[in-house]
N, C-alpha and C positions, 0 to 999 in steps of 0.2 A: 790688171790684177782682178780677180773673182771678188765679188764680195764679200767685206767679214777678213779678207788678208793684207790688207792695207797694215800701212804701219802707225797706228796712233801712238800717241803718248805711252798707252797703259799697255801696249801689242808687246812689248818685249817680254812682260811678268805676267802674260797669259798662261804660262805653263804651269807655273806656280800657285794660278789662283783656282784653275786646274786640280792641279794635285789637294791644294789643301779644301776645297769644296769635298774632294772624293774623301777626304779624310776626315773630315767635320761628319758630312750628311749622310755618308753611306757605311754600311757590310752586307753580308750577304743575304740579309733579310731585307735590307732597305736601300736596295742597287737606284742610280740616279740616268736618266734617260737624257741623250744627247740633248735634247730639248730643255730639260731642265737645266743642262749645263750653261745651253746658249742664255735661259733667263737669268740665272746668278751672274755670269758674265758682263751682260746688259748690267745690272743694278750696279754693276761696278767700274763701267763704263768703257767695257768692250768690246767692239764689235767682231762677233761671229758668228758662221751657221753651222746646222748639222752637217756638213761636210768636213770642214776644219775641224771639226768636234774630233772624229774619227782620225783624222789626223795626229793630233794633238796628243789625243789618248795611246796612240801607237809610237810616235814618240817619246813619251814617258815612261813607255812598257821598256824600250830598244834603249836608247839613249842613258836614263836614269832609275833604269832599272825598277820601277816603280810597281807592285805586285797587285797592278788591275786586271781586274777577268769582266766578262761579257756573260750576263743572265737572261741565257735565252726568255725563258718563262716568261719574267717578268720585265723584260726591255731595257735593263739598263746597267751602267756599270757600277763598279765599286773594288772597294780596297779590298785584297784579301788575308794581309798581315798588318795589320793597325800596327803603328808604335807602342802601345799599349793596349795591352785585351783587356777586357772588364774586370779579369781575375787582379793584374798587378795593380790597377788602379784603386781595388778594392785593399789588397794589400799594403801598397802608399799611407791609404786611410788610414786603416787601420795602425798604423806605424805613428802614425800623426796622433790619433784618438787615445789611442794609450800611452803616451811618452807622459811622463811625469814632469817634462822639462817645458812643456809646450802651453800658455794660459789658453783660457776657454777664447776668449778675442784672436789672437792666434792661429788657433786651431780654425776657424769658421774660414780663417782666410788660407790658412795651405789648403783644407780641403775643399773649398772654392776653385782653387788653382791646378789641385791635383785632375778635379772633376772637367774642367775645361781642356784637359791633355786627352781624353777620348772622343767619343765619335755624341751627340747629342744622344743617343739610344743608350749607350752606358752612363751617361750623364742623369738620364731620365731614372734608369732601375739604381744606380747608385748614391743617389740624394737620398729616396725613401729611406732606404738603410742607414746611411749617414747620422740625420739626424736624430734619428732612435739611438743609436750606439751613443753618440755625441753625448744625449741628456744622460743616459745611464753612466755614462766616465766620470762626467760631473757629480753624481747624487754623490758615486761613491768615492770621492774626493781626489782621483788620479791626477788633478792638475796641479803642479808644484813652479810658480813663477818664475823661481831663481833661475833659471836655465835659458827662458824664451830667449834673449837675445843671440846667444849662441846658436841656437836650432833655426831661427829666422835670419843670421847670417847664411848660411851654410843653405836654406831653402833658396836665398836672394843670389847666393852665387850661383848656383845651380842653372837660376831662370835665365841668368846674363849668361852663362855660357850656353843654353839654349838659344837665347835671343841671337851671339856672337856664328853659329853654328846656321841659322838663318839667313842672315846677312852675308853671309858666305855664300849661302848655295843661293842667295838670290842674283849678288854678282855675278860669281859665274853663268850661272841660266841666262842670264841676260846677255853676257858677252857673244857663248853661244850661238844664241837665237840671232844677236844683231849681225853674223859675223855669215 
C-alpha cells in the first residue's frame, strides 16, 4: 500500500473530516489546497498525501454527492452549497434577537450556536452584526423571560437531531469505506 492509505485507527472517518474541514474552512473566496488538507488531517492524526487528497475529494463529489469544485486561480477546493449561506444564518439570528420569548443569557448561546453552523468567514462578518443588534433588542426591552424554556427546548432538540443525523452518516461512511 502507497503511503497515507494504510488503515489506521482514524482512516475509516477520513472522508468525513474531509468534508467537514471543506465545510468549516472554505467557499469560494477561501478554497483549501490539497496540502492544506493533508495538514488538518495530520493534526488530527491522519495520515495522508496529496494524492489520496484527490482521491478522497472525487469520492465525495460521486459517492456523497458532496458539491465540491476545484479553483483553478487560486489552487484549491471548497464547498459550493454550504448548509447554510450567511443570509439564513443571519436570518436564525435574527429570529433568536427578536423573539420576546428568548432572555438576553439565552440568546448569546443560540446565537453562538447558530454562528458555528457556517463556514468561519460567515462566522467572522456575522458576529460584528450580532452584537450590535443584540445590545439595541436589549436597550429597547424585547426580552420577555417567561418563554426561554420552551424556545431553548425546541433549539436543544433540534441540535440532537442534528447531532442523531451525524452519527448516522458517520456509520454508514465508515461501513462503506471499511467494506
Amino acid at each position: 500500500m502507497a503511503e497515507g492509505q494504510g488503515r489506521s485507527s482514524n482512516q475509516g472517518v477520513k472522508l468525513l473530516y474531509i468534508r467537514d474541514y471543506l465545510r468549516k474552512y472554505t467557499d469560494e473566496e477561501h478554497p483549501k489546497s490539497a496540502s492544506k488538507i493533508v495538514e488538518y488531517l495530520a493534526s488530527k492524526g491522519i495520515k495522508a498525501d496529496r494524492k489520496t487528497i484527490y482521491n478522497d475529494i472525487l469520492r465525495l463529489q460521486m459517492d456523497f454527492q458532496e458539491p465540491i469544485e476545484y479553483n483553478k486561480k487560486k489552487w484549491g477546493y471548497y464547498i459550493t452549497q454550504p448548509q447554510f449561506e450567511t443570509k439564513d444564518l443571519r436570518m436564525l439570528i435574527d429570529c433568536v434577537q427578536l423573539s420576546p420569548l428568548i432572555t438576553k443569557e439565552d440568546s448569546y448561546d443560540l446565537v453562538d450556536k447558530i454562528l458555528d453552523l457556517g463556514t468561519v468567514y460567515s462566522k467572522e462578518n456575522l458576529e460584528k452584526n450580532v452584537r450590535k443588534n443584540h445590545k439595541k433588542r436589549i436597550k429597547e426591552g424585547k426580552c420577555k423571560p417567561e418563554f426561554t424554556n420552551i424556545f431553548a427546548s425546541i433549539f436543544h432538540s433540534m441540535e440532537r437531531i442534528g447531532e442523531h443525523c451525524n452519527d448516522i452518516t458517520e456509520e454508514v461512511s465508515e461501513d462503506m469505506y471499511l467494506k
